[in-house]
C-alpha positions as CSV (number, residue, x, y, z in Angstrom):
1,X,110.4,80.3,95.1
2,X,108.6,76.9,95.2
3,X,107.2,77.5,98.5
4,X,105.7,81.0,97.2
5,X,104.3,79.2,94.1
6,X,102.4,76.7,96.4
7,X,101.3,79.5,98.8
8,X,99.8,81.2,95.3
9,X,98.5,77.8,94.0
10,X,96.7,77.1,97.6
11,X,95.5,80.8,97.8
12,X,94.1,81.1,94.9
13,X,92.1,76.8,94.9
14,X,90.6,78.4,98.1
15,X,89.9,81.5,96.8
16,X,87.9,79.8,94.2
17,X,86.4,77.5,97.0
18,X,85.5,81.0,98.9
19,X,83.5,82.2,95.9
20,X,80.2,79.7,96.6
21,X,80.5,80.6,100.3
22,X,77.5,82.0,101.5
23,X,79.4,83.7,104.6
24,X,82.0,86.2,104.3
25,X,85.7,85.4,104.0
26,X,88.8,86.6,105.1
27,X,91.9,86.2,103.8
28,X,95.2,87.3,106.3
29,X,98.3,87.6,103.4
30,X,96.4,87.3,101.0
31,X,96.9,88.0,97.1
32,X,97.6,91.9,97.7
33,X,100.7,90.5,100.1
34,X,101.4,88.1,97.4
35,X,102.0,91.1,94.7
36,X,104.2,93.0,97.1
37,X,106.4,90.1,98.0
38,X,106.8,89.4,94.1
39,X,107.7,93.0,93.9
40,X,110.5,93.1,96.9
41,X,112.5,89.7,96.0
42,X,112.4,90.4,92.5
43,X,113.8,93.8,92.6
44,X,110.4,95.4,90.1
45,X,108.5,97.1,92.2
46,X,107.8,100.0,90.1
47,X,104.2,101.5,89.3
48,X,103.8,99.8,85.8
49,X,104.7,96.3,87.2
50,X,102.9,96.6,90.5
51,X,99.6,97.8,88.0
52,X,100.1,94.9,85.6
53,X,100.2,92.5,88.9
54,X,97.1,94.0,90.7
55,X,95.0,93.5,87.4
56,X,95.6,90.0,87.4
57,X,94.6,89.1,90.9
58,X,91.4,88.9,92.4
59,X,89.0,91.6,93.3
60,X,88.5,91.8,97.5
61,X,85.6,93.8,98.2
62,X,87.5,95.2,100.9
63,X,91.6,94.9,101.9
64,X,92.6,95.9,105.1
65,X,96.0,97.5,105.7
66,X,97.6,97.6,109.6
67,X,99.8,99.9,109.8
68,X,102.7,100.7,112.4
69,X,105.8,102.7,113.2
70,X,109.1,101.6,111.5
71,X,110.5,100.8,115.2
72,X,107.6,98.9,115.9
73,X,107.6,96.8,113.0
74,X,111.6,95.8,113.8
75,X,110.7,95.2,117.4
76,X,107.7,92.7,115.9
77,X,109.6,90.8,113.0
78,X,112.5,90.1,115.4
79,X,110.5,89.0,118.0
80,X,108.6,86.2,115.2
81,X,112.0,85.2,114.1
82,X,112.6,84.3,117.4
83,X,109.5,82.3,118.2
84,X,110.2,80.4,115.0
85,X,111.5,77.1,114.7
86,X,115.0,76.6,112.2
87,X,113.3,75.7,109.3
88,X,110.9,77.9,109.2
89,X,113.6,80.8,109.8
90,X,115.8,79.2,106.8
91,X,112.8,80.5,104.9
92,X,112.3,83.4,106.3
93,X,113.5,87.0,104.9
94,X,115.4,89.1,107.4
95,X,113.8,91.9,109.2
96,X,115.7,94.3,107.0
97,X,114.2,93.1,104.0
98,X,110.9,92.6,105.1
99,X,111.3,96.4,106.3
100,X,112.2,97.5,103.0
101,X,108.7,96.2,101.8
102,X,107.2,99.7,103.6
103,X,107.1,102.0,100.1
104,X,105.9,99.3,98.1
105,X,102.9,98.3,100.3
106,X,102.5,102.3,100.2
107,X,102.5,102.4,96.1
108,X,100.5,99.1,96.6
109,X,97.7,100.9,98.2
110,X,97.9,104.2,96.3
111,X,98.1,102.1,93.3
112,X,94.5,100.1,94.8
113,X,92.9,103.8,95.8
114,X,93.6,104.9,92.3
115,X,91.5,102.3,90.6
116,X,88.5,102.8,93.1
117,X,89.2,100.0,95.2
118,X,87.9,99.7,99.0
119,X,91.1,99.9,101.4
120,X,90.3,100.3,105.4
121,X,94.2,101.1,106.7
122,X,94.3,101.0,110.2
123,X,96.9,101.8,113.4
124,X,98.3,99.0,115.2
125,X,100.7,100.9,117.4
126,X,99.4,100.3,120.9
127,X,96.7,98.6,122.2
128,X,94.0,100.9,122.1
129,X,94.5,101.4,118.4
130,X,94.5,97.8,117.9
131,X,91.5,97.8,119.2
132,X,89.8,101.2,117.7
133,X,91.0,99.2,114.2
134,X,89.1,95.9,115.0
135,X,86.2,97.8,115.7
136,X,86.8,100.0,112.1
137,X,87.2,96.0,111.0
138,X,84.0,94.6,112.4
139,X,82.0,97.9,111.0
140,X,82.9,97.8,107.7
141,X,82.9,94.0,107.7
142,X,79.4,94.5,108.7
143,X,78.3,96.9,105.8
144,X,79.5,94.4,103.6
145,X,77.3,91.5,105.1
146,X,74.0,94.3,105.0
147,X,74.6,95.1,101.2
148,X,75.9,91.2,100.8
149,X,72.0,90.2,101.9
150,X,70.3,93.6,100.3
151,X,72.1,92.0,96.5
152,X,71.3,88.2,97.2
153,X,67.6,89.6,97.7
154,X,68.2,91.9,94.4
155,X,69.5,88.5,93.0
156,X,66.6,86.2,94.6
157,X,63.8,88.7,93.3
158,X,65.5,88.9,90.0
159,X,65.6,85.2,89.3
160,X,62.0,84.3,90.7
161,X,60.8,87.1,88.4
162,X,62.6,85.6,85.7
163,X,61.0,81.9,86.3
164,X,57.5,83.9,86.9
165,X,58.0,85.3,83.6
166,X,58.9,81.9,81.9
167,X,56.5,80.1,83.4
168,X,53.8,82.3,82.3
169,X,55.0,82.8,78.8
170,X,55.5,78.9,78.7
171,X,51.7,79.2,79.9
172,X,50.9,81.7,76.8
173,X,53.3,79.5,74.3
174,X,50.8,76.5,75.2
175,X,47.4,78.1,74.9
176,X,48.5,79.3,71.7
């Protein structure tokens, strides 16, 4: 539990730090995976606690769920247990448990759709629907950066009409 309390600590200093970035971030396990993990090793996974934990974290503009076949997903988790050193598998979950994660990511995202938020899932089966989902990636990634640069010029025209406007009423103020 201490290594998940610095993972959330870490996530969320850099989140902060992501906020004044004038590019766009991306976050891989980020505070979405957080709330499902809470909700798989604590046993409360239900809709009510899974709502109450969504509301407290950050707001993505866009999460991005990659999906794949239960047999897949085995196949995958034992193969990065194997790659991994012992201490990192001494913190590890088992592929069983990490499986039994499946419905809440599911009432994770139904939970998300419910509330209007922006969720791009996407096949990772086989290679060619990895790479039909990076392009779905990129593409939607690359709506956000047009409407990202259409609101910082909302935002730009805003303020320099605001300093016009104060200038020339400071202006008015001193002929007065």
């Amino acid at each position: 539990m201490i290594r998940f309390s610095q993972y959330i600590l870490n996530l969320s200093r850099v989140w902060r730090q992501s906020l004044s970035s004038r590019q766009i971030v991306t976050f891989d396990q980020g505070f979405i995976q957080a709330v499902c993990s809470l909700g798989l090793f604590s046993g409360t996974a239900d809709a009510e606690s899974l709502e109450a934990a969504l509301d407290l974290i950050p707001f993505s503009d866009l999460a991005v769920s990659l999906d794949a076949t239960e047999p897949l997903l085995s196949e995958r988790l034992r193969d990065r247990l194997f790659h991994q050193s012992y201490m990192e598998r001494l913190f590890e979950a088992d592929p069983t448990t990490n499986l039994q994660s499946m419905p809440i990511i599911n009432r994770i995202k139904s939970l998300l759709l419910s509330k209007g938020r922006s969720i791009l899932t996407v096949d990772t089966s086989d290679e060619r629907s990895l790479q039909e989902a990076i392009f779905r990636i990129e593409t939607e990634i690359g709506k956000f950066s047009r409407n990202m640069c259409v609101e910082r010029a909302k935002a730009n025209e805003l303020i320099e009409s605001r300093r016009i406007r104060r200038d020339l009423e400071g202006e008015w103020y001193d002929r007065g």
